[in-house]
N, C-alpha and C positions, 0 to 999 in steps of 0.2 A: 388432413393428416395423411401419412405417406403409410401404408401397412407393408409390413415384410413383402406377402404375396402379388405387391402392386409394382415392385420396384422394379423388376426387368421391363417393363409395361411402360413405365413411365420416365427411366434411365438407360436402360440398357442399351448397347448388349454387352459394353464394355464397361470397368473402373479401374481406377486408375488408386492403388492405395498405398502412401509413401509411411515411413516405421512401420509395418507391417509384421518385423520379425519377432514382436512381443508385445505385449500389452495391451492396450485399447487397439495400437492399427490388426494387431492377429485379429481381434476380434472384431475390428471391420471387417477383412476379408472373408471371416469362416460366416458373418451372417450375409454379406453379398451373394458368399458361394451358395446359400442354400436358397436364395431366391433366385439361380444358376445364372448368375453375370460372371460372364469371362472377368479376369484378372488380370491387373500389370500389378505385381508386390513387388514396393522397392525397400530397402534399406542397404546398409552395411554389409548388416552379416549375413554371406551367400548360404552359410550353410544351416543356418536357421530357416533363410527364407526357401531355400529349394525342399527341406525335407518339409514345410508348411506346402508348399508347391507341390508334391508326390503327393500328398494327402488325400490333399482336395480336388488334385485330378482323380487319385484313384477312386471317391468318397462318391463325387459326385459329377467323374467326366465333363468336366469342363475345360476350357485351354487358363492354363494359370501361367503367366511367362515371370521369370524373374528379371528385375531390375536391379544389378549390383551397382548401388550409388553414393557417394557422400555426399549428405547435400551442403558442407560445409565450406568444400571448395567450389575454386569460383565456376566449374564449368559444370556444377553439378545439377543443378537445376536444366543445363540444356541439352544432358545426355538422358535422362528422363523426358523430355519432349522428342529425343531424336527417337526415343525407345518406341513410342507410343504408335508413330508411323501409319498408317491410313488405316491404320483399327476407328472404329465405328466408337470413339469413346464418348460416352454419356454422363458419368459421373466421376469427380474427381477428391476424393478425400486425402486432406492436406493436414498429414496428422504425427509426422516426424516433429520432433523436437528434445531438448530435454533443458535442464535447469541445475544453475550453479546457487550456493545460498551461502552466508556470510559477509564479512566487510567487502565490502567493493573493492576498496584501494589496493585490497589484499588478493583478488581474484587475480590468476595467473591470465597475462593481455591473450594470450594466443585463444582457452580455451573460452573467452568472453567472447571473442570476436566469430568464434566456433559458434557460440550457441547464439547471436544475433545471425549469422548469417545460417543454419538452420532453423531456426526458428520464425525470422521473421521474411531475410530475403528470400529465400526458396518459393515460402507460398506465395508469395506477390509474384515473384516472375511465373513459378507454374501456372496461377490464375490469370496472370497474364495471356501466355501462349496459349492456355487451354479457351477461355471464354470466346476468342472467333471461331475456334471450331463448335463450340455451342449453340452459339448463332445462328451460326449457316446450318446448323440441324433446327433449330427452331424449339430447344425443349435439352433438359440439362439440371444439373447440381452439383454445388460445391459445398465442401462439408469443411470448414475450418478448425481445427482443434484448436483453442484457446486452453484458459483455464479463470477461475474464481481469483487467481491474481491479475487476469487482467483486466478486473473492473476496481483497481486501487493502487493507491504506491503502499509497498509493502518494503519498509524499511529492511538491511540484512537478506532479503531475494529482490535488490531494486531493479538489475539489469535483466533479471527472467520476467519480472513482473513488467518491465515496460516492453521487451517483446511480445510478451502477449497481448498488453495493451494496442498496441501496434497491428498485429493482426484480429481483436477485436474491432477495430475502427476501420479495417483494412474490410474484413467482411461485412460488417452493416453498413459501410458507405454502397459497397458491391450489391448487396439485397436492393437497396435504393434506387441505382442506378438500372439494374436488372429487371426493376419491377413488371409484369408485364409483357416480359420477354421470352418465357417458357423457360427459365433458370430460374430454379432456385437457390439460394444460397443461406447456410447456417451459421452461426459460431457456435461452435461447443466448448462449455467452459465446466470440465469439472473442478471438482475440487479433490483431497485427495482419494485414491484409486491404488487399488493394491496391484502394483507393478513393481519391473526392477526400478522404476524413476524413484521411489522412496528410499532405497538404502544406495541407492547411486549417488544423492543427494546428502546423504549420510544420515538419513534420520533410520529409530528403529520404527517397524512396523506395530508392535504393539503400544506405542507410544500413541497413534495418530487414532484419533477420532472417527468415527463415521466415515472409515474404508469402505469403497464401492467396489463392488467387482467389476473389472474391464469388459464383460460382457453386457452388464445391464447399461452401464455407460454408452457402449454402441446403438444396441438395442434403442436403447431411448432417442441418440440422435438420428435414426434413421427414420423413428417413427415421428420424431419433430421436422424434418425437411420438409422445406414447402409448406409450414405450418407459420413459425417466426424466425425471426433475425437471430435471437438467440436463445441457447438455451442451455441452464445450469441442470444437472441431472443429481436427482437428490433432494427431499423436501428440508433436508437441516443445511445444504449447502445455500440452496435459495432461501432460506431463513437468516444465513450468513448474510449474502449479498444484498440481501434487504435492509440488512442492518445498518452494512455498513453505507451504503446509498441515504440512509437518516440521517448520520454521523457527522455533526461538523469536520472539515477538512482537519483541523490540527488534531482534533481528539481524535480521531481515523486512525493519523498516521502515528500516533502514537501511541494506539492499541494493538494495530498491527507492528511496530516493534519492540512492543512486549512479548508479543505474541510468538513474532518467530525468536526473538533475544532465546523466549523461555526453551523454545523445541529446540535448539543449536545447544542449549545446555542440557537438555533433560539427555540430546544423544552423545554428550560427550564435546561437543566441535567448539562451544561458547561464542564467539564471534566473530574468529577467524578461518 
């Protein structure tokens, strides 16, 4: 198991953290920063990420650079590799994404093709570019954000859930091949987590179950790197996944679209 106090030690001296401007990636960087690993924080929004950037320079004197990127477009994954430049990077957290829910047919094509190509192409090409340079260091981590969707088809979120699926299988084939290597590599798959992705998504927040806080979420996959291939954080979310891993396939898949049918109604949205 990886301990906070181990990880410049055994990653550093650099990370590499993409959605960084809220949510689970913020609280990737502010526990990297307090094990003092320099920073590359990428997202969107510059001025989310620069005044998290003043922060945590001022907080704790580190170099924090910003990365202003989409990773939606197509050159967006290799303006983040150009960013990264003969920095000494050790660990790379792959944790940009977001998710659309409702009918499929009915999802607008632009912002579908927006959230496969953040969500599923980005990490693959960054872990692309990124793992020679781990190599040739000899010693390395990749942290994949997943989620609890993508260990199923989940009717009504079928295109975020097979992105995730996607990078699920993207990173424990990676663990596999890695083994050995001095790279480790994780999937983190939560389940829900009180960020803006909830009411982005159009659900209410007091509607949702067993909210995690975006801290403990990090917390936990840092302390699981180097330990398994994957990991659900939350003992009722891993009580999910366990369940539904018993579940014959058709009763699966049709308890998850009851499941989300109901939450699309309970927030008003039904199924369009």
């Amino acid at each position: 198991m990886t301990k906070a106090h181990d990880l410049k030690d055994k990653y550093g001296p650099w990370a590499l953290v993409t959605g960084a401007s809220s949510g689970i990636g913020e609280q990737f960087a502010r526990q990297l920063a307090r094990s003092d690993i320099h920073l590359l924080l990428v997202a969107r929004r510059a001025e989310r990420l620069e005044s998290l950037a003043r922060e945590l320079r001022r907080r704790r004197g580190l170099q924090v650079e910003v990365v202003t990127a989409d990773l939606s477009e197509a050159d967006g994954p290799d303006r983040v590799v150009a960013a990264i430049g003969d920095r000494d990077l050790g660990l790379l957290v792959s944790n940009a994404g977001f998710g659309l829910k409702g009918d499929f047919a009915h999802l607008e094509r632009a912002r579908t093709e927006a959230m496969f190509n953040v969500n599923a192409r980005a990490p693959m090409l960054l872990a692309h570019a990124v793992i020679p340079r781990l190599r040739a260091r000899g010693r390395g981590g990749i942290i994949f954000t997943g989620s609890v969707e993508g260990e199923a088809p989940y009717p009504f979120s079928s295109a975020y859930a097979a992105t995730k699926a996607f990078v699920h299988s993207l990173g424990m084939g990676l663990h596999g091949e890695l083994a050995g290597s001095g790279i480790d590599v994780l999937v983190l798959a939560p389940g829900a987590t009180d960020t803006d992705a909830i009411t982005l998504q159009g659900f209410r927040r007091e509607l949702m179950p067993n909210l995690m806080a975006p801290v403990e979420v990090a917390k936990q996959a840092l302390r699981q790197l180097g330990r398994t291939p994957l990991h659900v954080p939350g003992p009722e979310n891993r009580k999910y996944v366990n369940m539904m891993r018993r579940m014959p396939r058709e009763k699966l898949i049709a308890f998850n679209a009851q499941t989300m049918s109901a939450a699309l109604d309970a927030s008003g949205r039904g199924q369009n």
